[in-house]
LOZAKOL-813319 format. One record per residue (C-alpha): x, y, z; residue number from 1; residue in one letter. Coordinates in Angstrom, 1 decimal. Layout:
// LOZAKOL-813319
<px->X	py->Y	pz->Z	nr->NUM	rest->A> $
...
//
This chain:
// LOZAKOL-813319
<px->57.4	py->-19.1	pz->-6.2	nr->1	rest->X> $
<px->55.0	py->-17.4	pz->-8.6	nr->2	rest->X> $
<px->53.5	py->-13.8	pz->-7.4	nr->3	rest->X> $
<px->50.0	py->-14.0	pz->-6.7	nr->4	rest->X> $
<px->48.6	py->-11.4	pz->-8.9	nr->5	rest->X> $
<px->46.6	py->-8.5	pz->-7.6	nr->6	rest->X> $
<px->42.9	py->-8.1	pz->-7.9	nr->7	rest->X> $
<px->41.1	py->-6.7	pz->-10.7	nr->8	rest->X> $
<px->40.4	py->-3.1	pz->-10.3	nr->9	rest->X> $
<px->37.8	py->-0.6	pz->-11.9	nr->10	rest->X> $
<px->40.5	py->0.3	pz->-14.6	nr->11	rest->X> $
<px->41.5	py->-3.4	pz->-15.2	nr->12	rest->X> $
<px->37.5	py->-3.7	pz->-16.2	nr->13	rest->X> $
<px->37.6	py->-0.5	pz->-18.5	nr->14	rest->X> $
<px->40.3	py->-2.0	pz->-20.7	nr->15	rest->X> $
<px->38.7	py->-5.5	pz->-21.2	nr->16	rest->X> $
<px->35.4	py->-3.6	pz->-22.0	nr->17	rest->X> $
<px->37.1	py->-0.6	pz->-24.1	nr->18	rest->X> $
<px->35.1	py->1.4	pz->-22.4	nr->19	rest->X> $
<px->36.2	py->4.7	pz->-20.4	nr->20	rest->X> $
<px->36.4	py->4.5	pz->-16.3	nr->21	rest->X> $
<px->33.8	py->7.1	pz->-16.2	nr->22	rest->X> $
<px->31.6	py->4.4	pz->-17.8	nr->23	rest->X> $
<px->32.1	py->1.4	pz->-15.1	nr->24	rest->X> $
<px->31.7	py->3.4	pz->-12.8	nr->25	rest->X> $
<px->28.5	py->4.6	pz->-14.2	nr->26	rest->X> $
<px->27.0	py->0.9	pz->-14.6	nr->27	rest->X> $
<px->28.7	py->-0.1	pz->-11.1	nr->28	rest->X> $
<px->26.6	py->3.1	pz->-9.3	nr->29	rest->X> $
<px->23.1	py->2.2	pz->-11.7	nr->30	rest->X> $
<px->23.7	py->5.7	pz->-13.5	nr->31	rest->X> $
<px->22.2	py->5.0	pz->-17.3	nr->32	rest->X> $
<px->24.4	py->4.1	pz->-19.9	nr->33	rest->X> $
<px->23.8	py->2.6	pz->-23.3	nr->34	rest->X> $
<px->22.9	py->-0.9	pz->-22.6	nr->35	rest->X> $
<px->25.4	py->-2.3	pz->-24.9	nr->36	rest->X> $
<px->28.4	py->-0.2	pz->-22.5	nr->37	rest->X> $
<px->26.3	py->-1.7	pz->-19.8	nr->38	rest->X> $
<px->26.2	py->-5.7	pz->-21.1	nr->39	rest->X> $
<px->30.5	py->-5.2	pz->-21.6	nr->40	rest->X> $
<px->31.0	py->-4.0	pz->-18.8	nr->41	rest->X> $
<px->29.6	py->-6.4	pz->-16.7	nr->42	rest->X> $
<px->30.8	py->-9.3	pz->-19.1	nr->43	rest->X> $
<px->34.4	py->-7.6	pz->-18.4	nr->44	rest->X> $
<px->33.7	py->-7.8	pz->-14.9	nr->45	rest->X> $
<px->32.5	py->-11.5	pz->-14.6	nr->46	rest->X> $
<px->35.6	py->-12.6	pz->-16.8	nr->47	rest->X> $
<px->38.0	py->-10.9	pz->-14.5	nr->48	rest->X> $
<px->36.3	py->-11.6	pz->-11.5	nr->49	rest->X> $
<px->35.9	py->-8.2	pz->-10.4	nr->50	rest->X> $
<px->34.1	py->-7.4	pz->-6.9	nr->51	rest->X> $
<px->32.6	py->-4.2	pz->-6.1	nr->52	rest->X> $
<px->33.7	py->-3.1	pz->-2.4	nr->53	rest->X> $
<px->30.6	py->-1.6	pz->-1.2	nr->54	rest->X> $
<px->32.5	py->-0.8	pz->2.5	nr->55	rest->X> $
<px->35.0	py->1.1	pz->0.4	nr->56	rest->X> $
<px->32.8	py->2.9	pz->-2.1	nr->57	rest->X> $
<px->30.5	py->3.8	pz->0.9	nr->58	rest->X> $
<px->33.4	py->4.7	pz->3.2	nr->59	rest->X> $
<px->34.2	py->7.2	pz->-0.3	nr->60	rest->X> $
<px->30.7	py->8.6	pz->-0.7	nr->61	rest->X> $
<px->29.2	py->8.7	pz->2.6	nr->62	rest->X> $
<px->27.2	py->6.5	pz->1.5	nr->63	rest->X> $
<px->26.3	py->3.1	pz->3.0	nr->64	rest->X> $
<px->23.8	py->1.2	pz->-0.2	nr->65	rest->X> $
<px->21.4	py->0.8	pz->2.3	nr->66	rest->X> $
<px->17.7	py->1.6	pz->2.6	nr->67	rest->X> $
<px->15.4	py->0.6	pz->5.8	nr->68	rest->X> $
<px->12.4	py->-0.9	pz->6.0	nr->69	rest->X> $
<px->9.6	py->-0.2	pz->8.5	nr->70	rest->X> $
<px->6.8	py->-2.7	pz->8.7	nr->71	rest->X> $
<px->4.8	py->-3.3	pz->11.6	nr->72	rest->X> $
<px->4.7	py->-6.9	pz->10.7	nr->73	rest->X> $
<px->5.2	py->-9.7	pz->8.5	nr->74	rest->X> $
<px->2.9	py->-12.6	pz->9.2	nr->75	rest->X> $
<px->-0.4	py->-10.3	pz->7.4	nr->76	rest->X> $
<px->-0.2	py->-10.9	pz->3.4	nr->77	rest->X> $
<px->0.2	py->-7.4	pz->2.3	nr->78	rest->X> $
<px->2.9	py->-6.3	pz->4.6	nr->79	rest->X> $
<px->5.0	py->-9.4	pz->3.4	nr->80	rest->X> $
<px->3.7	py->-8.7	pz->-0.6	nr->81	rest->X> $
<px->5.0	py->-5.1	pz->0.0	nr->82	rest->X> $
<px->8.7	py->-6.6	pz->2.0	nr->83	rest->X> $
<px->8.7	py->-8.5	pz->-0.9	nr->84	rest->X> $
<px->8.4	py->-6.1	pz->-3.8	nr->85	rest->X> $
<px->10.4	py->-3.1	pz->-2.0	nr->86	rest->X> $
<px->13.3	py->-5.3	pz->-1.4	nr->87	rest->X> $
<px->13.4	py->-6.6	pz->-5.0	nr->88	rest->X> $
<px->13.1	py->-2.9	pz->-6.6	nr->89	rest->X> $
<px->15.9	py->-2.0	pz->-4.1	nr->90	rest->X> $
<px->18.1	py->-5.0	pz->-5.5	nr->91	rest->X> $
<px->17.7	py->-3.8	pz->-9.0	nr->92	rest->X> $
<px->18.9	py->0.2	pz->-7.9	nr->93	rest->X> $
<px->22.5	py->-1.8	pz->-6.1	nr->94	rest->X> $
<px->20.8	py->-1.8	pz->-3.0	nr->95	rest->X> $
<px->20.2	py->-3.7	pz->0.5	nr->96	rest->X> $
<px->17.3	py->-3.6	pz->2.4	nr->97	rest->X> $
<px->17.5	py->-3.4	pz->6.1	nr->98	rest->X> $
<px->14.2	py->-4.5	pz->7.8	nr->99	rest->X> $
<px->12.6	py->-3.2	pz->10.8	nr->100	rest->X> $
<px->9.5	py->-4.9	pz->11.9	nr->101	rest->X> $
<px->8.0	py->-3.0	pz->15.1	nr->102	rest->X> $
<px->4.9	py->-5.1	pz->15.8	nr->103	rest->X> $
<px->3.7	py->-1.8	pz->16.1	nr->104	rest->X> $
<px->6.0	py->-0.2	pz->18.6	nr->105	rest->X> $
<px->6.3	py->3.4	pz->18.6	nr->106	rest->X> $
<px->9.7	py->3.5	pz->20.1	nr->107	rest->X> $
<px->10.9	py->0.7	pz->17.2	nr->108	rest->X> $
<px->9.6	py->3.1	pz->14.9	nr->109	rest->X> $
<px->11.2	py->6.1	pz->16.3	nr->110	rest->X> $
<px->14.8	py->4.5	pz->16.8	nr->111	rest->X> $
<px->15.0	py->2.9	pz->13.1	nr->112	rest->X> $
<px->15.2	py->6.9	pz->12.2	nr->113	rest->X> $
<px->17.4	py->8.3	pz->14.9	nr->114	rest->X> $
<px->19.8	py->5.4	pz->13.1	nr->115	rest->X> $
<px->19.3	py->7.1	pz->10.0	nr->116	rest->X> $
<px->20.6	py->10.2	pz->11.5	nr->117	rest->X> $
<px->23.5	py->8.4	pz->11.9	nr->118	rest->X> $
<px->24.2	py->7.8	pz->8.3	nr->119	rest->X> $
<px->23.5	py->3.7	pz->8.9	nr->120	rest->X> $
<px->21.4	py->4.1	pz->6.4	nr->121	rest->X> $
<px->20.9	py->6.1	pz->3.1	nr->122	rest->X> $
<px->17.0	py->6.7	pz->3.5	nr->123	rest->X> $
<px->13.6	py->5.1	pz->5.3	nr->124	rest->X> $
<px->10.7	py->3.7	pz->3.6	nr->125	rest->X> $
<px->8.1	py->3.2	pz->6.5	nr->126	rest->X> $
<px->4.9	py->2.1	pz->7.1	nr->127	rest->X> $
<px->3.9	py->3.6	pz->10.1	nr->128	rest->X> $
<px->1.8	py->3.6	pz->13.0	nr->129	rest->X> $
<px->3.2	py->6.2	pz->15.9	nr->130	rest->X> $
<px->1.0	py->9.1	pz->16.0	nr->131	rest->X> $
<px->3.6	py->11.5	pz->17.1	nr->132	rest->X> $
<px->6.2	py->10.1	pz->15.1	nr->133	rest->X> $
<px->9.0	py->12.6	pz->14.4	nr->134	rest->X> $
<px->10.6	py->13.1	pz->11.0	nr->135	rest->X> $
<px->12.8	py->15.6	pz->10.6	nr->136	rest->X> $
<px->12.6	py->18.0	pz->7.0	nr->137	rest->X> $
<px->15.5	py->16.7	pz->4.7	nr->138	rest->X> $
<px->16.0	py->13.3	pz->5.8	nr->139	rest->X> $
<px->15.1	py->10.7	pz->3.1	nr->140	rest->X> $
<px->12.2	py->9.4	pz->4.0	nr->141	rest->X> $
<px->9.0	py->8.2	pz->2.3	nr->142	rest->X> $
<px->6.0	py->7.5	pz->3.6	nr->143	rest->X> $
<px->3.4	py->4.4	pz->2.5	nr->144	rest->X> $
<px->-0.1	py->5.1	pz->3.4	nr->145	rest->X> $
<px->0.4	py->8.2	pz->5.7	nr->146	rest->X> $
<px->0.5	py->11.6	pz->4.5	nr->147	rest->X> $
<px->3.1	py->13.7	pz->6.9	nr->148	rest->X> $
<px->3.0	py->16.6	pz->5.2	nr->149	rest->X> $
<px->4.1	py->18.2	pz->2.3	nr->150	rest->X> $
<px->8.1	py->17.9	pz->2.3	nr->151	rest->X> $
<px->7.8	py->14.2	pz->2.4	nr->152	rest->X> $
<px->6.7	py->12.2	pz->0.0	nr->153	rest->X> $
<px->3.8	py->9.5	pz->0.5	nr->154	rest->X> $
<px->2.8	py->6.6	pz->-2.1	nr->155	rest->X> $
<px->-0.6	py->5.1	pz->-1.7	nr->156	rest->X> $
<px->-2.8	py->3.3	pz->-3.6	nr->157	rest->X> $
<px->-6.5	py->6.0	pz->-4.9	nr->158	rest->X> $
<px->-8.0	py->4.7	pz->-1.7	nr->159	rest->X> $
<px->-10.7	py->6.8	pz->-2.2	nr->160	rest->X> $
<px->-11.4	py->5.7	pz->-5.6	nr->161	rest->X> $
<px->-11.1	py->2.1	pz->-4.5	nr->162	rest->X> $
<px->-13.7	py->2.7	pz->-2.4	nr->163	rest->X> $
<px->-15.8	py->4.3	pz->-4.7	nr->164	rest->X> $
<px->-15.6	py->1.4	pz->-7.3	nr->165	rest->X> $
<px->-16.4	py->-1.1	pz->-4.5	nr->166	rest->X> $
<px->-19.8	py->0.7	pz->-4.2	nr->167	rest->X> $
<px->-20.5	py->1.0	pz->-7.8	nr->168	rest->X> $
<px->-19.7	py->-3.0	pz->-8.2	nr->169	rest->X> $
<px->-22.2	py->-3.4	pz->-5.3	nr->170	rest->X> $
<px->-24.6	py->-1.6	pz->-6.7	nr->171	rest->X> $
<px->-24.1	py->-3.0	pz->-10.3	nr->172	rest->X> $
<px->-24.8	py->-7.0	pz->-8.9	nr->173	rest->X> $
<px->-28.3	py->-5.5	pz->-7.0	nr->174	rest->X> $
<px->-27.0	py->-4.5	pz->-3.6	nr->175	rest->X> $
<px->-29.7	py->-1.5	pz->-2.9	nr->176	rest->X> $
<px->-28.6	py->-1.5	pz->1.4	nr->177	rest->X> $
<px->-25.3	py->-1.0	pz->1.7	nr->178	rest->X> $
<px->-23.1	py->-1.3	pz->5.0	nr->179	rest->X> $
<px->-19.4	py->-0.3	pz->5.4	nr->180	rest->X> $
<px->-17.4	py->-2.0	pz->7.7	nr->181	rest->X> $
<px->-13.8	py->-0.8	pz->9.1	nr->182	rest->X> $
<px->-11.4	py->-2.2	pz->11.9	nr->183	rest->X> $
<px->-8.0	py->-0.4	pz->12.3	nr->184	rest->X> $
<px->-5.7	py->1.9	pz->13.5	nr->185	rest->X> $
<px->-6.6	py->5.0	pz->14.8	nr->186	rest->X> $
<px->-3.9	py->6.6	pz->13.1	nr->187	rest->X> $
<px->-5.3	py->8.6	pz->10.6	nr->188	rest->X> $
<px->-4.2	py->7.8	pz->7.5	nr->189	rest->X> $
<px->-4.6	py->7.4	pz->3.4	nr->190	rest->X> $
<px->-6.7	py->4.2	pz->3.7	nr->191	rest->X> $
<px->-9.1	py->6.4	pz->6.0	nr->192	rest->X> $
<px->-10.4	py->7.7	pz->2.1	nr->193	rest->X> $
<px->-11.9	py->4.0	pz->1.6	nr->194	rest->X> $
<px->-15.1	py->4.9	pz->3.6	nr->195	rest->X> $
<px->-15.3	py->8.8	pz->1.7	nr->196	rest->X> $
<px->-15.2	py->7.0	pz->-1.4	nr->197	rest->X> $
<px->-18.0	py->4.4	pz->-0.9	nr->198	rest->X> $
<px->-20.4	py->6.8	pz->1.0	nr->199	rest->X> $
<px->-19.7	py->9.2	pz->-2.1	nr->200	rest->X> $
<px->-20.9	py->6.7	pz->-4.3	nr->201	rest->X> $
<px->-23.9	py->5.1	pz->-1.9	nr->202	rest->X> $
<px->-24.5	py->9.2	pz->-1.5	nr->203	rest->X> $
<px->-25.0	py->9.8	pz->-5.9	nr->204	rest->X> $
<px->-26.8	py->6.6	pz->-6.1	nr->205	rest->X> $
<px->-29.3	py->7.9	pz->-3.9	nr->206	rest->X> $
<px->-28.8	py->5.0	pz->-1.6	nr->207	rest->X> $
<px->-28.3	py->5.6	pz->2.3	nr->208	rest->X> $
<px->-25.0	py->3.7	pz->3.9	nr->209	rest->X> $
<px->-24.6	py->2.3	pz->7.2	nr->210	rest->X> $
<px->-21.5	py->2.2	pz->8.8	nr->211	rest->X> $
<px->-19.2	py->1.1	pz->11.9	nr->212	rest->X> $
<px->-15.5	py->1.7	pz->12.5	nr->213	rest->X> $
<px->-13.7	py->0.5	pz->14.9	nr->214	rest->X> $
<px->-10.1	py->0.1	pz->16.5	nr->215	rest->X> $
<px->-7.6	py->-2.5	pz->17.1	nr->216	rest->X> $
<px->-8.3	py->-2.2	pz->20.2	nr->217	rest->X> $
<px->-11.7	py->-2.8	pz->20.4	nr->218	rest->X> $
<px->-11.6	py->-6.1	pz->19.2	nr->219	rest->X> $
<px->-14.3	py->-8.0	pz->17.1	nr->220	rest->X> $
<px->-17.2	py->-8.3	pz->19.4	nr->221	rest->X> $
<px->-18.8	py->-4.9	pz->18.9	nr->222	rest->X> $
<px->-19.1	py->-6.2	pz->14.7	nr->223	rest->X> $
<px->-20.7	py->-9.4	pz->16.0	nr->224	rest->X> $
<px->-23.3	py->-7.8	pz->18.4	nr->225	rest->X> $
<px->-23.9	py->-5.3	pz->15.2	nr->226	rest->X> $
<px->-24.5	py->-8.1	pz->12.5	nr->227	rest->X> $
<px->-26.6	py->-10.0	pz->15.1	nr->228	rest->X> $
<px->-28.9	py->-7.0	pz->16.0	nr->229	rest->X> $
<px->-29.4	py->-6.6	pz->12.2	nr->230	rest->X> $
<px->-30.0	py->-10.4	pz->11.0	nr->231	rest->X> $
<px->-33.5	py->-11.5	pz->11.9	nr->232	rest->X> $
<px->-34.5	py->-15.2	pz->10.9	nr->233	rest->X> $
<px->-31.4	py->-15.5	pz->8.6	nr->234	rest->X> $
<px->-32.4	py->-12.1	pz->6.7	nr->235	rest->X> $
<px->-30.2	py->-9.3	pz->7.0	nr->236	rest->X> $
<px->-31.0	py->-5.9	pz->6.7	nr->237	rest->X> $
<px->-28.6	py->-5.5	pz->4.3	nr->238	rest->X> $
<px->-27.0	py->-7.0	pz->1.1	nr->239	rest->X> $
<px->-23.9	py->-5.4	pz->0.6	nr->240	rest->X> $
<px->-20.8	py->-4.8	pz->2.6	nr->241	rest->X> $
<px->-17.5	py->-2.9	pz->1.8	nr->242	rest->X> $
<px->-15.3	py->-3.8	pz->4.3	nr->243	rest->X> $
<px->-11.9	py->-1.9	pz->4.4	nr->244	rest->X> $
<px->-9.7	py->-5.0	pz->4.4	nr->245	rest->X> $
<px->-9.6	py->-8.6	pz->2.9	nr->246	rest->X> $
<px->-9.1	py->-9.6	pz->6.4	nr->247	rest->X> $
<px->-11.8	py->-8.1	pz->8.1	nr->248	rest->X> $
<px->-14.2	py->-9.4	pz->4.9	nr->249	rest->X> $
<px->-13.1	py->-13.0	pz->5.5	nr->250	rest->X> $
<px->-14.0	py->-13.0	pz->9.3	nr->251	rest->X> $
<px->-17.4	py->-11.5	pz->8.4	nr->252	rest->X> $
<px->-18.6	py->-13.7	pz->5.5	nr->253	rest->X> $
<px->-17.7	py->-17.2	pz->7.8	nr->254	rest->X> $
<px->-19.9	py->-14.9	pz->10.7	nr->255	rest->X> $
<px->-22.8	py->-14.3	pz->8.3	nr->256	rest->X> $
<px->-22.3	py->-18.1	pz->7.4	nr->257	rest->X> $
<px->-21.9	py->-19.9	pz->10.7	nr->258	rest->X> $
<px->-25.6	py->-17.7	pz->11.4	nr->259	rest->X> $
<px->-27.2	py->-19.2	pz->8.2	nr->260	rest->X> $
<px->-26.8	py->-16.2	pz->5.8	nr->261	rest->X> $
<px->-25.8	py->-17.0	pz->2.3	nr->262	rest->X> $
<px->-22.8	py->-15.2	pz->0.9	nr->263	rest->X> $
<px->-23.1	py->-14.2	pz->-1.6	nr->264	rest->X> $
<px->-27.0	py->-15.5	pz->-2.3	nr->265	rest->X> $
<px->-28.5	py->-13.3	pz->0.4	nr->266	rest->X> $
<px->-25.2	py->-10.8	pz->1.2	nr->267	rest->X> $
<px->-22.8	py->-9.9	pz->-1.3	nr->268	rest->X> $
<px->-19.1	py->-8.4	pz->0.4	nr->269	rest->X> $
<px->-16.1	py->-7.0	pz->-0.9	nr->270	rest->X> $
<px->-12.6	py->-6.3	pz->0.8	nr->271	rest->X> $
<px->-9.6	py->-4.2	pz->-0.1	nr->272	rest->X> $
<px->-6.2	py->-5.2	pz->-0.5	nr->273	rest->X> $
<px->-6.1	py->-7.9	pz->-3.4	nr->274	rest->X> $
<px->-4.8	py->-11.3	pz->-1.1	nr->275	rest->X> $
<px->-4.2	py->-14.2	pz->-2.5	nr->276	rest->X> $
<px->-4.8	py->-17.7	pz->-1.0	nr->277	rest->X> $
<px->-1.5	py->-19.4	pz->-0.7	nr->278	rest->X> $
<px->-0.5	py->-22.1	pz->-3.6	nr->279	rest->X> $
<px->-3.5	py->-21.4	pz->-5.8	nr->280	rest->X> $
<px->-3.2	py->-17.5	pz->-6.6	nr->281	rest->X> $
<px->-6.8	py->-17.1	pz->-6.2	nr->282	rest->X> $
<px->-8.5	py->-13.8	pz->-4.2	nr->283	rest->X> $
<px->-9.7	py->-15.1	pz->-1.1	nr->284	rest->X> $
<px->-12.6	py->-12.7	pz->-1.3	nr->285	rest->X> $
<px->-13.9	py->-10.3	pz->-4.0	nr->286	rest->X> $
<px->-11.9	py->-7.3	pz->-3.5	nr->287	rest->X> $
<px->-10.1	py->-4.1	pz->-4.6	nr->288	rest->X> $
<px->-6.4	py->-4.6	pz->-5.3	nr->289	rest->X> $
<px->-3.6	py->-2.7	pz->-4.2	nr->290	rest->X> $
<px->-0.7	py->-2.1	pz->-7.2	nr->291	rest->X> $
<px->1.5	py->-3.5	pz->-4.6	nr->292	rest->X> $
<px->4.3	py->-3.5	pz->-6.8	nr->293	rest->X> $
<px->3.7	py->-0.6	pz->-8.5	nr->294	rest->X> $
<px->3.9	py->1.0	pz->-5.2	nr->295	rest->X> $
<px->7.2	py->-0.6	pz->-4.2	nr->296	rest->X> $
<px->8.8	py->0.4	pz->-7.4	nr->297	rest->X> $
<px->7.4	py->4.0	pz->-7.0	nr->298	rest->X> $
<px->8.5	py->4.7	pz->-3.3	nr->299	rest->X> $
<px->12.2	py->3.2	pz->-4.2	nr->300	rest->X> $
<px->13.0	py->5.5	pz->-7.3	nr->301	rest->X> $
<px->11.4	py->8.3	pz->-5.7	nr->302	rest->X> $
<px->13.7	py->8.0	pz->-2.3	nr->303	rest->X> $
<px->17.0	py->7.5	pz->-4.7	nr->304	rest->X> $
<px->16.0	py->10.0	pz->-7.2	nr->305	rest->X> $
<px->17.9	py->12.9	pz->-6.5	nr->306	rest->X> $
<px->15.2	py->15.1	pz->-7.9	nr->307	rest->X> $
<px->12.4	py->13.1	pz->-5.3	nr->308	rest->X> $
<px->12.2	py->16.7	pz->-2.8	nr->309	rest->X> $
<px->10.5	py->17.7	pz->-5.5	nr->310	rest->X> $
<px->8.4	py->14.9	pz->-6.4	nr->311	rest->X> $
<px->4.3	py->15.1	pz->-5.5	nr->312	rest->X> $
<px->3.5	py->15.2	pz->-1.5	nr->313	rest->X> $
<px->0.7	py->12.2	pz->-2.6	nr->314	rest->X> $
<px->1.7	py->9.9	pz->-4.9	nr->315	rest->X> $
<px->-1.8	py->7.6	pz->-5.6	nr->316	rest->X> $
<px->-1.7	py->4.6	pz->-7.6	nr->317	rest->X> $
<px->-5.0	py->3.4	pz->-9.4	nr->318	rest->X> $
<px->-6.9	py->0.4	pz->-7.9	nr->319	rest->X> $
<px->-8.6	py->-2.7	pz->-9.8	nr->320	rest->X> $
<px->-11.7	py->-4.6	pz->-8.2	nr->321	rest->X> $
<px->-10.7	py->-8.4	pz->-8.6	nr->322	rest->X> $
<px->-14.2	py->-11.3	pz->-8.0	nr->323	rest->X> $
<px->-13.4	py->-13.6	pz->-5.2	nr->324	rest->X> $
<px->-16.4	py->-15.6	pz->-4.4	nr->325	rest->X> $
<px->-18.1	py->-13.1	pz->-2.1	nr->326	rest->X> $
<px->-20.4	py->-11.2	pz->-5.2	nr->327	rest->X> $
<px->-22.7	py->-12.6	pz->-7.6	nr->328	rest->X> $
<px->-20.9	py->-11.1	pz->-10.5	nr->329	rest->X> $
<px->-18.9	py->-14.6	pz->-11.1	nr->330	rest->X> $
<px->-16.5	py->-13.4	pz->-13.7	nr->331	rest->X> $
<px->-13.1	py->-13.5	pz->-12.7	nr->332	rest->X> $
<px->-10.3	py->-10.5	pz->-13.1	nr->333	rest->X> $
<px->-8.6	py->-10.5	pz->-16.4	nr->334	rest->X> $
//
């Protein structure tokens, strides 16, 4: 009976490639190499059906290949643009995503990092919502959208200069009353900025803002009694809102609508996030867009990077206004 031959190992791959070990094990742990070395050794290791044994490597280096996810949710269009983008930039580095969504649970939040602690996992990339959430100095961990202090890191999109190039946009198409609108957590956080940086820009163009903010909590009605107390005989007292999410922008224009004010004719709105309507890759609203990849890509090399304890506290990421229907410019992004 003929011996069944043993698998390939590491050194098996280096001879096929003529290439040192050093070197496959470079391109097998996504340390740069030449991309030729890289190209034969993975050829090698496709033709002698070579598998990496991530159990055994991780048993080896403490390490376990793994980053998780935090997300309060999925079903809202840029949590599951950002799942999306961090899990494919994690792929590309050799590793797995574990994903945590905590409907916005604080004690979710809290035990995805006590499993951390237990080396499950090689790092955290959160978006959080507990306001006395507790992250200990040293353990990797970056932050989206929150700033926790200066020892960990925190990628954002320039909220506040979103916020100021929604107001020049408004202002640009004839808006002379602007109104900010904002519904959301009471955590305070980086996308807090997107009301500084439209009253900034109301404030130089001599023009006075309105504004209401409100909580999750407090629902939608409060926006509704507002928008009714300030449209008489189908004229509103304004003509342009910034509101702080697509979301929120879409559930005021069909208000405005359904009371016979013309968007954007009589009221011009913009919303921040950059959503797209599914199938046809159009913005559901004119809006400022979030470099949602860009910040996937950032948060992952900055959590693997061994150098990332030094990288920037606030990492922001420049913004683009995108038309949507919702403003009289009529041009769309290019």
């Amino acid at each position: 009976m003929k011996k069944k031959s043993a698998a390939p190992t590491m050194k098996d791959v280096a001879q096929e490639a003529g290439v040192s070990l050093g070197t496959v094990s470079k391109v097998f742990n996504n340390i740069p190499v030449g991309e030729d070395y890289r190209h034969r050794v993975r050829e090698a290791a496709e033709k002698l059906g070579y598998q990496i044994n991530s159990y055994a490597r991780g048993l080896k280096t403490n390490r376990t290949q793994t980053v998780a996810l935090i997300l309060p949710l999925l079903h809202h269009p840029f949590f599951s643009a950002l799942a999306e983008q961090l899990t494919g930039a994690l792929m590309q580095r050799g590793y797995r995503a574990l994903l945590f969504i905590t409907n916005f649970d604080p004690d979710a939040e809290q035990r995805c990092i006590d499993m951390v602690r237990q080396n499950k996992a090689d790092g955290i990339i959160a978006l959080t919502y507990h306001p006395e959430l507790r992250v200990d100095e040293g353990l990797p961990f970056v932050s989206i959208d929150r700033h926790f202090g200066t020892s960990i890191p925190c990628v954002s999109a320039d909220n506040f200069g979103g916020g100021y190039l929604a107001g020049e946009k408004l202002i640009s198409f004839g808006c002379k009353k602007p109104l900010f609108l904002r519904s959301g957590s009471h955590v305070v956080g980086e996308p807090d900025k997107r009301f500084a940086g439209f009253d900034a820009c109301c404030r130089n163009a001599g023009l006075p803002c309105e504004s209401l903010t409100l909580h999750d909590a407090d629902g939608f009605t409060p926006f509704f009694e507002f928008l009714d107390k300030h449209v008489i005989r189908k004229k509103p007292s304004f003509d342009g809102i910034f509101c702080n999410t697509d979301s929120l922008t879409l559930l005021i224009c069909d208000y405005l609508r359904s009371h016979g004010v013309r968007v954007p004719e009589d009221v011009q709105l913009i919303g921040f996030d950059g959503i797209k309507s599914l199938g046809t890759e159009r913005y559901v609203c004119s809006t400022i867009v979030q470099p949602v990849a860009e910040m996937a890509q950032m948060a992952v090399d900055v959590l693997l990077t061994d150098s990332s304890a030094q990288s920037s506290a606030l990492i922001s990421l420049p913004v683009h206004y995108a038309y949507g229907g919702t403003t009289l410019d009529g041009e769309a992004d290019v």
